[in-house]
N, C-alpha and C positions, 0 to 999 in steps of 0.2 A: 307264632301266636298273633291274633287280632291284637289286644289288645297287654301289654306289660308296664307295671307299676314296681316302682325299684325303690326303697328308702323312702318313699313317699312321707312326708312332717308338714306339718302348718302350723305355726308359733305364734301366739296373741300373748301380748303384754299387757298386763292392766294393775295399778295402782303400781309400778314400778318392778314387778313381778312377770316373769315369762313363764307360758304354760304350754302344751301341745296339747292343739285340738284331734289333729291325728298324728300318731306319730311312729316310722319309718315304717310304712306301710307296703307290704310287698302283696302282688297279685299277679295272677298270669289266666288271661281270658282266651280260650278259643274262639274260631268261626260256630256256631249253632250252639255255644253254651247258654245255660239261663241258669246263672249266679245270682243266689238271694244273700242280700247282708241285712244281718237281723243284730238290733240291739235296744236299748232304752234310751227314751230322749237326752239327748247332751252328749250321747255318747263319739259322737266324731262322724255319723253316717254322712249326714247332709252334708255337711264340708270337705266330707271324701267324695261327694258326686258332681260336687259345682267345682272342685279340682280336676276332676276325670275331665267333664264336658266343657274345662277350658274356660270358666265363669271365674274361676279363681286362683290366681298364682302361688306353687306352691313355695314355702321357707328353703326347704330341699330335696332332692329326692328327681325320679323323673317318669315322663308318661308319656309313653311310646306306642302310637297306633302304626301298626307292619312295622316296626323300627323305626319311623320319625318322632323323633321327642317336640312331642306337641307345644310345650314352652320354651322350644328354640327358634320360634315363629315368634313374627311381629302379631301385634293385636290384629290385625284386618285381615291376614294367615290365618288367625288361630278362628275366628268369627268364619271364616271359607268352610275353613273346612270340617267346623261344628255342623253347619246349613248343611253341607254337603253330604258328613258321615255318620254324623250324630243325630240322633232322634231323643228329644228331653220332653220328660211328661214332668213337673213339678208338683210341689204340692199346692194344695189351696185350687182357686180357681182357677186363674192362668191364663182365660181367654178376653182379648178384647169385647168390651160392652158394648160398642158404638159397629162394632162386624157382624154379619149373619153367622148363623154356622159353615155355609160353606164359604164365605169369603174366609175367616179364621180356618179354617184348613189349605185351603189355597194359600195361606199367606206365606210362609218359608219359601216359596218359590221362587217369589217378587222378588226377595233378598239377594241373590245371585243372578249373575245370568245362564240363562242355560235355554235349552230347545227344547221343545215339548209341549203337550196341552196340559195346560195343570186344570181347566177345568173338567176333563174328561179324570184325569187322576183322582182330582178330588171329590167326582162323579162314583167313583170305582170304592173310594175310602169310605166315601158314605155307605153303600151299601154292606162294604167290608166289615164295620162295625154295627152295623143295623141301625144308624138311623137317617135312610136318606127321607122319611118323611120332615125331619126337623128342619131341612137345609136352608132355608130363609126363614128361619125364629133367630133371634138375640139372645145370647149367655144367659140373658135374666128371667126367659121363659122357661129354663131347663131346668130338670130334677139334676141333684148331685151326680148320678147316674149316666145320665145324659150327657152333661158336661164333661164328665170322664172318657167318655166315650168320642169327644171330638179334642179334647187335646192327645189321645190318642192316635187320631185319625193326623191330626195335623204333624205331629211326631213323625210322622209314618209318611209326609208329603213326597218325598225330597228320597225316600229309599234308601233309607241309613243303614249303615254295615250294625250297629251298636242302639238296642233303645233304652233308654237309661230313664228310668219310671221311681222316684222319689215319692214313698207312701201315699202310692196311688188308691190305697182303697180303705185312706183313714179316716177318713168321714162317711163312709157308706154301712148300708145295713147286710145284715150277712149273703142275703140272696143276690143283693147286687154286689158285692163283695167278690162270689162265685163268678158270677156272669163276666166280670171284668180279668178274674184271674182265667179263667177258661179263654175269655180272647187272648190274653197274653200269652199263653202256650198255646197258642193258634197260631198266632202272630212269629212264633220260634219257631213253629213247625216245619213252616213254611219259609224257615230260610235267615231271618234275622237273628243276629243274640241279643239277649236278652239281660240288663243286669239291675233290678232290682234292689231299692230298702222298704224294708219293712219291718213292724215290730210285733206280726199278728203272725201267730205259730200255725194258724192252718193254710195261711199262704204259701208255706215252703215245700210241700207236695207239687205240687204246678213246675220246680225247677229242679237242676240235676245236681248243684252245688251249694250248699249252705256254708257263709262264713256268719264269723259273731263280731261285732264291735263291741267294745266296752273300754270304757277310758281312752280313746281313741287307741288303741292296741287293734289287729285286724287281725285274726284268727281263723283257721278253715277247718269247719267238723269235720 
């Protein structure tokens, strides 16, 4: 398996009281799956992806990419090899205001070292997602759409085994909705997996695996 989730739990305390956000969470990812987790806000999604992609330490439990438990790294380990295998679309907007578009895709690059043109890459992403006209406009010239379209792209810089897309199309209208979930099963097609939240029931066609969250419990239809 790509990726495996064992017991997975995250426990926040508040007014003196302990709760689980998620809690023992198990999951088994192949190479070329595309896993949608679908639930209601609050239900433990986000917090199970910012634990996957290494953003967040989990209470217990563990998460093992090819068999390395990703939290038996040091933080500047776990930050490698995020850059390196992970691709994170977030929600909201995400991209630097003060970057063009193509410098914001280029950027994951700069973070590691490694060899390569990344402006030729991020030559190839542009077009790959359809907007190399955009390439030097700023964040603040782009439709919802468009922006989608380049955290995407930048996601995608660095050639991640895993793209991990956090209600990527909750601000969008239906037809850009379409447009964005057809690249993401473009994007599997062609080789990456793919794992997905969402809480929009026509999005779950586009992938081959539906689980549910709810009260952070993690369930597979």
């Amino acid at each position: 398996m790509l990726l495996e989730i064992e017991g997975l739990t995250k426990e926040y305390t508040r007014g003196g009281k302990t709760f689980p956000a998620v809690e023992r969470a198990e999951l088994s990812v192949g190479r070329g799956d595309f896993v949608s987790i679908i639930g209601r806000s609050g239900s433990g999604k986000s917090t199970l992806l910012n634990m996957i992609a290494g953003f967040l330490p989990p209470t217990s439990g563990s998460i093992k990419l090819e068999g390395a438990d990703l939290y038996a790294l040091k933080d500047k380990e776990i930050s490698a090899l995020r850059n390196a295998r992970l691709g994170y679309i977030p929600q909201g907007a995400g991209a630097l205001s003060n970057l063009t578009v193509f410098d914001n895709i280029r950027l994951p690059y700069f973070l590691s070292r490694r060899q390569g043109d990344a402006s030729g890459r991020a030559s190839f992403l542009l077009d790959e997602v359809g907007i190399s006209p955009l390439a030097g406009m700023l964040p603040s010239q782009l439709s919802g759409g468009e922006l989608r379209r380049v955290l995407i792209a930048r996601a995608l810089m660095n050639e991640p085994d895993i793209l991990i897309a956090d209600e990527p199309t909750s601000d969008l209208d239906i037809e850009t909705t379409g447009e964005i979930m057809e690249l993401l099963a473009r994007i599997n097609k062609n080789g990456t997996t793919v794992l997905l939240v969402t809480h929009e029931l026509d999005t779950l066609k586009f992938g081959n695996r539906v689980l549910t969250m709810a009260a952070g419990r993690l369930t597979e239809e």
